[in-house]
KEGUGU-31235 format. One record per residue: residue number from 1; residue in one letter; x, y, z negated of N, C-alpha, C, O, CB in turn. Coordinates in nm, 2 decimals, m for minus. Each point is the difference from the previous one (the first is absolute). Glycine has a CB too. Example, Ala and Ser with C-alpha at 12.3 -4.5 7.8 and 13.67 -1.06 7.14 Angstrom:
BEGIN
  seq  type      nx      ny      nz     cax     cay     caz      cx      cy      cz      ox      oy      oz     cbx     cby     cbz
    1     A    1.32   m0.57   m0.78   m0.09    0.12    0.00    0.09    0.12    0.00    0.10    0.00   m0.07   m0.29   m0.12   m0.05
    2     S    0.15    0.23    0.19    0.09    0.11    0.00   m0.08    0.11   m0.08    0.05    0.11   m0.01    0.07   m0.17    0.23
//
This chain:
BEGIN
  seq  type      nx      ny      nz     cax     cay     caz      cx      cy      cz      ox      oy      oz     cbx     cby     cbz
    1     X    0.08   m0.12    0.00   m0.08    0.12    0.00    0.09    0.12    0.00    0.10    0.03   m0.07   m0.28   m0.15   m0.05
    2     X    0.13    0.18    0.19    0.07    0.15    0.02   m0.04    0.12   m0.06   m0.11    0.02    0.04    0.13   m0.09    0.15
    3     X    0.02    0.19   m0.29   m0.06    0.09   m0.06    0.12    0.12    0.09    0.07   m0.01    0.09   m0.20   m0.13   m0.38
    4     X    0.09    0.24    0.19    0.05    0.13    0.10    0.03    0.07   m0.13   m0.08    0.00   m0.10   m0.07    0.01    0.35
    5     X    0.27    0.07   m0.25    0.05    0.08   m0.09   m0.05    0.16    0.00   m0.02    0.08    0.09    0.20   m0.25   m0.06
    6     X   m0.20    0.19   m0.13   m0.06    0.15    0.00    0.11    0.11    0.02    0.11   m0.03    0.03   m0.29   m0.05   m0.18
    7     X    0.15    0.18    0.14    0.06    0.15    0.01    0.07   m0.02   m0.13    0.12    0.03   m0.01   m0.30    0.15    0.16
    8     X    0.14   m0.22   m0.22    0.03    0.04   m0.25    0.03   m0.14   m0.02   m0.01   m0.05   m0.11   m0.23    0.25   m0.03
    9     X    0.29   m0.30    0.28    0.06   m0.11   m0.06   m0.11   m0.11   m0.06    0.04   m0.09   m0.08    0.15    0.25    0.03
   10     X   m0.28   m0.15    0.08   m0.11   m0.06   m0.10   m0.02   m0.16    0.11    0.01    0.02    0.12   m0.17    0.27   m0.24
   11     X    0.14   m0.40    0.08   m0.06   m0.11    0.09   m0.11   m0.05   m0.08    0.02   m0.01   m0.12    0.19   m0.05    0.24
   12     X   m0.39    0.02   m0.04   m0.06   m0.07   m0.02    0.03   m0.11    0.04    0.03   m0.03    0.12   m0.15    0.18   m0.15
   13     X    0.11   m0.26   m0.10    0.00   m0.13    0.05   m0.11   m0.08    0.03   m0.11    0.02   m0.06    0.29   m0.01   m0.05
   14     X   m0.17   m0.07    0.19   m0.17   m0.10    0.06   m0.05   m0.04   m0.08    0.07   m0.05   m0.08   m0.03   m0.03    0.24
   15     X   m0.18    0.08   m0.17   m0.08   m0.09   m0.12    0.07   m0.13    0.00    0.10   m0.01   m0.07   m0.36    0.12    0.10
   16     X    0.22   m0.23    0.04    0.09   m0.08    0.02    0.12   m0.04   m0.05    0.03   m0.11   m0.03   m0.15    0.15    0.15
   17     X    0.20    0.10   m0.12    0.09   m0.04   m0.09    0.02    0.02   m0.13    0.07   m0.07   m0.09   m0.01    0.07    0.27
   18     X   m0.14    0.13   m0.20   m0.08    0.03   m0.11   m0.07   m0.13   m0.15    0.00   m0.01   m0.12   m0.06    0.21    0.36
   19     X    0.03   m0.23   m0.18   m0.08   m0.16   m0.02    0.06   m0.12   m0.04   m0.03   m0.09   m0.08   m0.08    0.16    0.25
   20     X    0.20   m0.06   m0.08    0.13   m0.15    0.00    0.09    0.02   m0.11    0.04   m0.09   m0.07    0.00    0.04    0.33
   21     X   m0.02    0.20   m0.29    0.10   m0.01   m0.10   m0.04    0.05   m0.10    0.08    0.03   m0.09    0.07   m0.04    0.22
   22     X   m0.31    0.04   m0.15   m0.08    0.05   m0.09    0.02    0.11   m0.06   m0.02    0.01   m0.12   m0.01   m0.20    0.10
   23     X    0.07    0.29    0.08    0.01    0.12   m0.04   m0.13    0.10    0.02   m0.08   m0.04    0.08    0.31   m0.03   m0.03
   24     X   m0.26    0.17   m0.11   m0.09    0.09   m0.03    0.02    0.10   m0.02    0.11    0.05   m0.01   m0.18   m0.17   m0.03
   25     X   m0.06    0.20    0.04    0.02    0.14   m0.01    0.10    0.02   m0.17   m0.01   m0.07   m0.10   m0.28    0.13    0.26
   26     X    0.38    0.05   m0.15    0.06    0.02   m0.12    0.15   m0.10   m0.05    0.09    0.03   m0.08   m0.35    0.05    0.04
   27     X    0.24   m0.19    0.11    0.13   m0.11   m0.02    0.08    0.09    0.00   m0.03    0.11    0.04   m0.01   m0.31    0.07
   28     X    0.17    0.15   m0.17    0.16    0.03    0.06   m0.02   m0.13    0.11   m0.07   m0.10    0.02    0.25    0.21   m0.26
   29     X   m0.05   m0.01    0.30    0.06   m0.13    0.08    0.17    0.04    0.02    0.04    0.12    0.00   m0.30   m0.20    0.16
   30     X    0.32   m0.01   m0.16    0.18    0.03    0.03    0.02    0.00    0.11   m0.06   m0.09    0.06    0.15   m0.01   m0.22
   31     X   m0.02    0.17    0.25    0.05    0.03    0.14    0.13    0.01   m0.02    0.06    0.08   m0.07   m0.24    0.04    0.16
   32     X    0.25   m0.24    0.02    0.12   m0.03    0.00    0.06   m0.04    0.16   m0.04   m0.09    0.06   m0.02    0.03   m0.31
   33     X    0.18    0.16    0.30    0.07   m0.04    0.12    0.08   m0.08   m0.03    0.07   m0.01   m0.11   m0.08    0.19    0.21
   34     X   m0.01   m0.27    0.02    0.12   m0.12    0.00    0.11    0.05    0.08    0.00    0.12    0.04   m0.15   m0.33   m0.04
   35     X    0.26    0.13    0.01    0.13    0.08    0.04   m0.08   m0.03    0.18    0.04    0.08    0.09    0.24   m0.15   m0.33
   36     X   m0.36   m0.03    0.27   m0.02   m0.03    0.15   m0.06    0.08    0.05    0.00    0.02    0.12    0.01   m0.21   m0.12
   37     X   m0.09    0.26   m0.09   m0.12    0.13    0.06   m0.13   m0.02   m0.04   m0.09    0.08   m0.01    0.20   m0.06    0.22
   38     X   m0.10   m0.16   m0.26   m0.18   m0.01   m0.05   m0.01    0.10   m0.12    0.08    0.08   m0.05   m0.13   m0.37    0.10
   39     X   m0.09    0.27   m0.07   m0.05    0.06   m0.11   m0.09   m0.09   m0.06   m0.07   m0.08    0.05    0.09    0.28    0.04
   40     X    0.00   m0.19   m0.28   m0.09   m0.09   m0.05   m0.04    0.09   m0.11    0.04    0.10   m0.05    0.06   m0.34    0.11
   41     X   m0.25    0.13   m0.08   m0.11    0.11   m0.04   m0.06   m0.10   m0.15   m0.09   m0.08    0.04    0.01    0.23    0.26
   42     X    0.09   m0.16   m0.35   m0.03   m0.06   m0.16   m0.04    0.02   m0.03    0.01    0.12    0.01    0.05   m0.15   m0.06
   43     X   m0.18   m0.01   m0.07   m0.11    0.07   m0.07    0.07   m0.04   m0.16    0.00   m0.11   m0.04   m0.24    0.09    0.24
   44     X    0.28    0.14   m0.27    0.05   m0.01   m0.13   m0.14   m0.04   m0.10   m0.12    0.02    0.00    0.35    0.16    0.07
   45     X   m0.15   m0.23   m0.16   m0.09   m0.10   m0.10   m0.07    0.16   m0.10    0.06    0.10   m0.04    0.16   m0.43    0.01
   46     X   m0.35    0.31    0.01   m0.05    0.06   m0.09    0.10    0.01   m0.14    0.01   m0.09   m0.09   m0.24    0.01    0.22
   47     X    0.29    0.19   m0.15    0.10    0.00   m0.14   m0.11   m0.05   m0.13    0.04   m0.08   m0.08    0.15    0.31    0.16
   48     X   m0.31   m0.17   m0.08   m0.05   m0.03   m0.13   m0.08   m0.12   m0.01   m0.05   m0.03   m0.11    0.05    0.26    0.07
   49     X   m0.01   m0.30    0.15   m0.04   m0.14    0.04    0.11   m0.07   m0.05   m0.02   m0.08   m0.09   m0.12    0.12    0.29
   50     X    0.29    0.00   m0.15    0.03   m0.13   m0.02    0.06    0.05   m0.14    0.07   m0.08   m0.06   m0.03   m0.06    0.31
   51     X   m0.06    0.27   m0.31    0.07   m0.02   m0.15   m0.06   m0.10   m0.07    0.06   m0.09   m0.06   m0.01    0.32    0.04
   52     X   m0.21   m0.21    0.03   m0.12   m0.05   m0.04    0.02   m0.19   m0.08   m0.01   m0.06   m0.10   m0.11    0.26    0.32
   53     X    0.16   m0.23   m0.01    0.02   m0.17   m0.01    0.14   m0.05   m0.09    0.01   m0.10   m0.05   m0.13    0.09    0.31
   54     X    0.23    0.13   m0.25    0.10   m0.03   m0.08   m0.01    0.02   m0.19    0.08   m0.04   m0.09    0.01    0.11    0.34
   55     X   m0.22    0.00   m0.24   m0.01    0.00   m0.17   m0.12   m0.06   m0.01   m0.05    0.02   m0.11    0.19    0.19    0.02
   56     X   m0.25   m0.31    0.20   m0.07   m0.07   m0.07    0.08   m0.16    0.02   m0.06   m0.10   m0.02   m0.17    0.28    0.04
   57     X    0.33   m0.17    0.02    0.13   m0.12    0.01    0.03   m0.04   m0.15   m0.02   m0.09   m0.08    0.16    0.21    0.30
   58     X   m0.11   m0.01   m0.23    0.06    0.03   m0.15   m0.04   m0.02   m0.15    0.06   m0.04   m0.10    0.00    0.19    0.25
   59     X   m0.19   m0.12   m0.12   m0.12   m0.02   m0.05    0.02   m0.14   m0.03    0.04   m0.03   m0.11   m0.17    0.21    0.22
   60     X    0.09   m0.27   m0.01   m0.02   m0.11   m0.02    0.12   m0.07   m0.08   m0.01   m0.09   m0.09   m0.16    0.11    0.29
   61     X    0.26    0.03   m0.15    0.15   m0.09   m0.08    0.00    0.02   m0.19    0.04   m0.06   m0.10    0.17    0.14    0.36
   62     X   m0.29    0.02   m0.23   m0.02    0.06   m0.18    0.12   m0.01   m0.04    0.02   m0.11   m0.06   m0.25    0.03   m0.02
   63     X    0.37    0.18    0.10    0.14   m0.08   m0.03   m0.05    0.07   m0.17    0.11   m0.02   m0.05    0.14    0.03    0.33
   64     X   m0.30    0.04   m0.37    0.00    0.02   m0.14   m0.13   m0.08   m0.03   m0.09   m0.01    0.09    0.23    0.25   m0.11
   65     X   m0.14   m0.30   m0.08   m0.13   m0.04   m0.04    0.00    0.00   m0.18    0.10    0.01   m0.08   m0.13   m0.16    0.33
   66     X   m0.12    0.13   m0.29   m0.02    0.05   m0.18    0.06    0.10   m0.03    0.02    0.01   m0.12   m0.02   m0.20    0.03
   67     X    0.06    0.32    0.19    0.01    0.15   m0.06   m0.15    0.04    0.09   m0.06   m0.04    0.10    0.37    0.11   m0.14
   68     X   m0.32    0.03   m0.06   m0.13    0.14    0.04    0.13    0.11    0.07    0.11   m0.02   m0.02   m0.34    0.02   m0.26
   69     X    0.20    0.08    0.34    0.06    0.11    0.09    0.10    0.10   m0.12    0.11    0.05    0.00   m0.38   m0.04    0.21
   70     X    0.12   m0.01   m0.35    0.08    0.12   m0.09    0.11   m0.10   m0.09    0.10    0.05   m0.03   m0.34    0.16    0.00
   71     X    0.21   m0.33   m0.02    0.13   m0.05   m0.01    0.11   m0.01    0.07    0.11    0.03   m0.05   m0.24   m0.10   m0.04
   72     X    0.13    0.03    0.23    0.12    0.03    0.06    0.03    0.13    0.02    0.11    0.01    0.06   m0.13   m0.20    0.04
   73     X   m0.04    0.33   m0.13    0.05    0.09    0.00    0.08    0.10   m0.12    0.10    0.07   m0.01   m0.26   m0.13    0.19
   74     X    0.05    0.01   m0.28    0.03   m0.01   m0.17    0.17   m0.03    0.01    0.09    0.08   m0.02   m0.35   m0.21   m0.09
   75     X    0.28   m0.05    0.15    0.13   m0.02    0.02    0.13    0.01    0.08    0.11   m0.05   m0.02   m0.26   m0.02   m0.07
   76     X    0.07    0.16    0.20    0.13    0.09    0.08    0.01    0.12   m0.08    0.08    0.07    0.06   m0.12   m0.14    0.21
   77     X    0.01    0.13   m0.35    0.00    0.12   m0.07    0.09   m0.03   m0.12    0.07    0.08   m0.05   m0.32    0.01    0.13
   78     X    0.24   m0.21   m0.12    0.07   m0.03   m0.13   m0.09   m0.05   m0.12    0.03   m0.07   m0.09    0.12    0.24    0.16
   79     X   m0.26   m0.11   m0.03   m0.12    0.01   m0.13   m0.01   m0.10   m0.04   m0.09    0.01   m0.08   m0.05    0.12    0.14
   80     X    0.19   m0.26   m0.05   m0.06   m0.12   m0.07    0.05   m0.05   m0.11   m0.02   m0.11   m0.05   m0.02    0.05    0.22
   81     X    0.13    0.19   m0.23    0.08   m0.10   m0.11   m0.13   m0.10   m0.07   m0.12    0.02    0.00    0.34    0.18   m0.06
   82     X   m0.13   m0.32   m0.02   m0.07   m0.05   m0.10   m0.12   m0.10    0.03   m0.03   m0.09   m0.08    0.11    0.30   m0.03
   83     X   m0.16   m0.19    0.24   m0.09   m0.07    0.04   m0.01   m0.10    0.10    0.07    0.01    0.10   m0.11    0.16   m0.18
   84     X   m0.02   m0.25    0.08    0.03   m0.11    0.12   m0.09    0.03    0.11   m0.12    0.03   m0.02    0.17   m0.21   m0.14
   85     X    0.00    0.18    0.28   m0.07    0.00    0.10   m0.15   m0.09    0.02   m0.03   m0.12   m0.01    0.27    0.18    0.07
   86     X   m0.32    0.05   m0.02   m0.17   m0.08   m0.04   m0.07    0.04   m0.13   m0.13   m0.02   m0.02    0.21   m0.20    0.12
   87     X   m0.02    0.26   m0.18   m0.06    0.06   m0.18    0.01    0.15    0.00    0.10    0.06    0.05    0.00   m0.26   m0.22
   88     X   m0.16    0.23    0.14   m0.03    0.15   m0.06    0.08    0.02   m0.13    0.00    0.11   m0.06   m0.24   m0.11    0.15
//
């Protein structure tokens, strides 16, 4: 498929291709010259999508478990003398 370059540099890409590589109104996408002349056109990953999948990853591994949030923060602060983790 053939498109046409604008005056301000701008290219519409074909629905069609629009479609195949699932891109949309608002996407990024990465634009990259090869040393041969092509051009490649990529649709960059939603950042707050994939933070998302990387901390409901994380989530699931539960790497702390039997602390509450304010105990493990209690005990990055220092605050715990004297007490055992889990007791008031």
């Amino acid at each position: 498929m053939a498109t046409k370059v604008t005056i301000k540099g701008q290219v519409t890409l074909p629905k069609k291709v629009r479609e195949a590589a699932g891109i949309g109104p608002g996407d990024r996408v990465e634009v990259r010259a090869t040393a041969t002349g092509a051009v490649l056109i990529e649709k960059k990953p939603d950042a707050l999508a994939e933070y998302e999948t990387r901390l409901r990853a994380l989530m699931a591994r539960r790497p702390i478990r039997g602390v509450t949030t304010d105990e493990l923060m209690e005990e990055s602060r220092g605050e715990t003398k004297g007490r055992t983790r889990g007791r008031k």
